[in-house]
N, C-alpha and C positions, 0 to 999 in steps of 0.2 A: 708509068708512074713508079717509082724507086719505093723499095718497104717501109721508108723512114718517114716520105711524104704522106703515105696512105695514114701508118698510124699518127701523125698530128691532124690528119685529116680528121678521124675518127675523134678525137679528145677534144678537139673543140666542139664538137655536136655533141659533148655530154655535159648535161648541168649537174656540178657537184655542190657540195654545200660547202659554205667555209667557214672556218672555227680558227679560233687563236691559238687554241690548242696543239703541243706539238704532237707528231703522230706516235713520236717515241717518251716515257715517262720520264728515263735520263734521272732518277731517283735519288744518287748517289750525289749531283750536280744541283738538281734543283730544291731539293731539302734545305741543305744549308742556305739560299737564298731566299727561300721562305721565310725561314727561322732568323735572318736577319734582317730580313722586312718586316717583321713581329717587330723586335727589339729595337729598332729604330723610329717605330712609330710608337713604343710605349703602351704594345699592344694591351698589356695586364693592369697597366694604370689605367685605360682608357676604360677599360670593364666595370674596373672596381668604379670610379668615376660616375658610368652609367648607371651602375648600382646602387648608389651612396646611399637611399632611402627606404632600398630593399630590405625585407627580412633577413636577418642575418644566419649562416649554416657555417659552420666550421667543425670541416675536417682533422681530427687529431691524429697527428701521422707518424706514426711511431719512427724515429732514425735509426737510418743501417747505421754501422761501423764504419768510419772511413779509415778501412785498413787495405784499400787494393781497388783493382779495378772493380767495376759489375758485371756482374755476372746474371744467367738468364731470370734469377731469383729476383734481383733490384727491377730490373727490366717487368717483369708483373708485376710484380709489386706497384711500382711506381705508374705504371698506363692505367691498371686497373682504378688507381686512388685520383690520377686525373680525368678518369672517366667521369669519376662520382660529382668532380669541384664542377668540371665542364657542364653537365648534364642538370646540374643543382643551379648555377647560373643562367644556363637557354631556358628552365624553369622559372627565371624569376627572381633568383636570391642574391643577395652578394656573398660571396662566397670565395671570402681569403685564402689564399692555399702560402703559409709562411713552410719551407723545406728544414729540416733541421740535420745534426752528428750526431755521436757518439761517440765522442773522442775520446773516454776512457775504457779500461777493461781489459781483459787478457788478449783478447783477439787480434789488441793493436801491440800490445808487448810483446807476444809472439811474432808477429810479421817482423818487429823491430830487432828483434833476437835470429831473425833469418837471415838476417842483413849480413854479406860478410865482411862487413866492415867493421861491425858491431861484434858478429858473435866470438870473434876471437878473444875482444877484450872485454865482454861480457862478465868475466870472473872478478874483474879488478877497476870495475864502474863501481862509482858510489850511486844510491839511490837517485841523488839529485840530478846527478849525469843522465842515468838511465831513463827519468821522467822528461829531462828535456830533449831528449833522442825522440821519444814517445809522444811527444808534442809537436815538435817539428815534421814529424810521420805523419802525425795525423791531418792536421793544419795543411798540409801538401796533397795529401788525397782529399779532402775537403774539393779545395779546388780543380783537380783531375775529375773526381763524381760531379762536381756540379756543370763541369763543360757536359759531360756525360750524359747526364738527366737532361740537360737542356737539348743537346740533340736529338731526343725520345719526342720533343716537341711538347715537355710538360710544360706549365704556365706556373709562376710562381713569382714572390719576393724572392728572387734568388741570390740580389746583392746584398741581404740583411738575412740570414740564414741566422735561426739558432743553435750556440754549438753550446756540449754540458761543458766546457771549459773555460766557457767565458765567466768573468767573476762575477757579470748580472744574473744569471743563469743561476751559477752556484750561488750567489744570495737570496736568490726567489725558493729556492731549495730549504736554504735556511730558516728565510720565513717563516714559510710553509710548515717545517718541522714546530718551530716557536708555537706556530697556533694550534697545531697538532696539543701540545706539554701542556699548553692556558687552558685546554679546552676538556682536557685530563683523557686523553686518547690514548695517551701512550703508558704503557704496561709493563714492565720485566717478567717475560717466559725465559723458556729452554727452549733452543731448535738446534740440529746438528749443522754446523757449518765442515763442508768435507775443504779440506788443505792439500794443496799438489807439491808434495815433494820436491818435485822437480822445478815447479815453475817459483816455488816459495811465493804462492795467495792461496788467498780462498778462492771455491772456486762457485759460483754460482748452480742454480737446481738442472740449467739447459745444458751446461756444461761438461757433466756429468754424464759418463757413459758407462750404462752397469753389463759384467758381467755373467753370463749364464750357473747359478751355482748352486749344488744340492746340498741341504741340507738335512741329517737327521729328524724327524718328529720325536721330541720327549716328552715324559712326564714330571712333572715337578712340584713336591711341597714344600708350600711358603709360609713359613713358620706365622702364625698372629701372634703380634707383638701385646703384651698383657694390657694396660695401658687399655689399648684401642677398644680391645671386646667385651673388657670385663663388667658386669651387671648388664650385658646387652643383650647374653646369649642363656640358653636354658640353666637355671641355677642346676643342675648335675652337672654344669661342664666347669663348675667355678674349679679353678686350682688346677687343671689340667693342662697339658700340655696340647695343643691344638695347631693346625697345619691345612691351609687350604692347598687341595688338587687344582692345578692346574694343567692344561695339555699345549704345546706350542710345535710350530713348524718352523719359527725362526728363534732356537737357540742361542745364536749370537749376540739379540737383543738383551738375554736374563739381565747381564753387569748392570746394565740401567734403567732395570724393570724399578719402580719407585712404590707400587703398590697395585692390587689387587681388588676388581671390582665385582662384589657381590649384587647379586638382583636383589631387590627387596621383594618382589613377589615370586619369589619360587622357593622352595622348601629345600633344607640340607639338611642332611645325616652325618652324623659323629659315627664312624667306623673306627675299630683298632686299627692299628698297622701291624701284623706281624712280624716286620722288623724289629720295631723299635716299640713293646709292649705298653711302654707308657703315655704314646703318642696315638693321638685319636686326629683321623682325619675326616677332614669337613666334605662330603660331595654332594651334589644336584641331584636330589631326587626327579629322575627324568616324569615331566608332565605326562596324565593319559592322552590319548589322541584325541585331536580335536576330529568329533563327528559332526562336526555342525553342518558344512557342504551339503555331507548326504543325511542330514534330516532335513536340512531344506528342501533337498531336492525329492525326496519323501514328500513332502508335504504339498508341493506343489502338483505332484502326480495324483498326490488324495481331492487334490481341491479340483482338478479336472475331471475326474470322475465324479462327483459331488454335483459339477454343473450338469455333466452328461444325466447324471439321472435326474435332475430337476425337469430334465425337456421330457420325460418320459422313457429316456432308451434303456435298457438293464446294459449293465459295466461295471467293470471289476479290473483293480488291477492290484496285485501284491510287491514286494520289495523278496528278494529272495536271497541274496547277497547283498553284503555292502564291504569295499573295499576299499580302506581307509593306509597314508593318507592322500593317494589319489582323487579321493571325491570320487570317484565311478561309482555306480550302482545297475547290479545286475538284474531285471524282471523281467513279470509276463503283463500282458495284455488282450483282453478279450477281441472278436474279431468285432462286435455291431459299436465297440468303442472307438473301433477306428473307421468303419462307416460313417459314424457322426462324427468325426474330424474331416469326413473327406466331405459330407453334406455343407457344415455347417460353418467353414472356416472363413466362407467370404462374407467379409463386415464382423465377425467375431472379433472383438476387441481381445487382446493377448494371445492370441492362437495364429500362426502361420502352416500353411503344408504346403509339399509340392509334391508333385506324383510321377517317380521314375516307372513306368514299365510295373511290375508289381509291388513296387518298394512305396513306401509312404514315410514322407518325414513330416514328424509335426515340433513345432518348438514353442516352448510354453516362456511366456514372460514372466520371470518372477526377478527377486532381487538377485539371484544368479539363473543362469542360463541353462535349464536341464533342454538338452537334444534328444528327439525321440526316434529311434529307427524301427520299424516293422514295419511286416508283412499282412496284408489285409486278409491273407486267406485262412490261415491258421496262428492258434497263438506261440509267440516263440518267444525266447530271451530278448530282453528289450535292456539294452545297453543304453544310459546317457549319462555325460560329464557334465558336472558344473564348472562357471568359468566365473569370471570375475567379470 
């Protein structure tokens, strides 16, 4: 019997199991055939369809740019955000996923000024030229990203896409604004809009790339304007010349410093200046230190000895530093104090300990957190912080 006959021999006395499946995934090949067995059967209408009576979930999906191909950034982005519509629909909902552009902005005038078709004549385009160079740009990768996204196998309205160029678009904008003004929303401030040289716009907050730069820290009096303080401030200061201290680390700011913001609860002193004899300056009498931390935590340590002696045990514990304004506080503590912490801590209401080897910690509950560390055998400095 020949090797060839033996092994068919063999293969038919094996039952294998059979599948439609083929052995290889072939990824490249079969994707697209999926994806157009989707769109031929109206796979995203049939959803929505099935869902008409669902609760409704809608995804707001912020639009790229369509200034170029995607990149691995679109690529999350976009699986991630049809994970959510997919996942919100096998849940239950209907759940519209409409795609949208961004068809205007620097990102797309750049690209269009990359062109070398464009950038030579760049200098000697009229604006209207150059927008509709910028339109045609964009309206063309529209349709490259959306072949794009659709082969990621997102689900969407993807033949009725919203673009900001379309003039429904830019009318709902409009609107929008309108009820903003009726509704009295809208305000006149000051904000800095930074301008590119180069690119002649403004240029947006993301746009923007700062960088690394030292700056001097100064001191600087800021004259009060008479007007402002007068009758407001100690009658000795009436008729004087007056100048608040102030300290900054960004100088460059001063030009467009507009005014100067006193606390009303904190106290200031009229100093000379030695400079300028008849100019008194305003400063912050620096507050004292707030000890409250560590009376609290005083107090807390007084009111656990307090209980210790109500059960009968004698205890004592002192405060012997206080260091402020860390909140620590440095003490002692008797040794049968900390016997009855280690006796009596289970089911004591605000008392926990645990017990390393000779070390005992107990922590007391109060409206801050004082930590206790000793030694049960002799009395030593007894460190605890309060905490918030």
């Amino acid at each position: 019997m020949s090797g060839q006959e033996t092994k068919s021999k063999y293969k038919d006395t094996v039952i294998l199991p059979e599948t439609p499946f083929p052995m290889r995934g072939d990824l490249a090949k079969r994707e697209p055939e999926i994806l157009a067995r989707w769109d031929e059967s109206r796979l995203y209408e049939r959803i929505l369809a099935a869902r008409a009576g669902a609760p409704l979930f809608v995804l707001h999906d912020g639009p790229p740019y369509s200034n170029g191909h995607l990149h691995y950034g679109h690529i999350l982005n976009k699986i991630l955000k049809d994970i959510i519509v997919k996942s919100r629909t096998m849940a239950g909902f209907r759940a519209p996923y409409v795609p949208g552009w961004d068809t205007h902005g620097l990102p797309i005038e750049l690209a269009v000024e990359r062109d070398p078709a464009i950038r030579d004549r760049r200098q000697t385009m009229t604006s209207a030229e150059l927008r509709q160079h910028c339109r045609d740009f964009a309206l063309r990768f529209v349709d490259i990203q959306r072949k794009e996204f659709q082969r990621l196998g997102v689900l969407g309205d993807w033949a009725q896409p919203y673009l900001t160029l379309d003039p429904s678009y830019e009318g709902a904008i409009a609107r929008a604004l309108a009820t903003f003004a009726r509704g009295g929303y809208l305000y006149r401030g000051k904000k800095p809009v930074v301008w590119c040289p180069r690119d002649k716009t403004a240029l947006a907050e993301f746009e923007i790339e700062y960088q690394d730069h030292s700056s001097p820290s100064v001191y600087v009096k800021m004259p009060l304007i008479d007007d402002a303080w007068r009758s407001k401030l100690d009658a000795r200061l009436e008729g004087k010349r007056l100048a608040l201290v102030i300290w900054t680390t960004t100088p460059w700011t001063l030009p467009a410093n507009l005014a100067i913001v006193a606390h009303p609860a904190l106290t200031y002193v009229a100093l000379p200046n030695p400079r300028e004899l008849d100019l008194l300056l305003l400063q912050v009498v620096p507050p004292e230190p707030d000890h409250g931390p560590a009376r609290k935590a005083e107090q807390a340590l007084t009111a656990l000895v307090e209980r210790v002696r109500e059960r009968g045990v004698t205890a004592e514990a002192r405060v012997v530093e206080a260091r402020d304004p860390a909140g620590v506080i440095v003490g002692t503590i008797r040794q049968d104090l900390v016997d009855f912490i280690a006796m009596t801590t289970r089911g004591a209401g605000g008392i926990a300990r645990t017990m390393l080897g000779s070390v005992a910690t107990a922590v007391v509950r109060a409206s801050e957190v004082p930590v206790f560390l000793v030694t049960p055998h002799v009395p030593i400095p007894l460190s605890f912080a309060t905490a918030d």
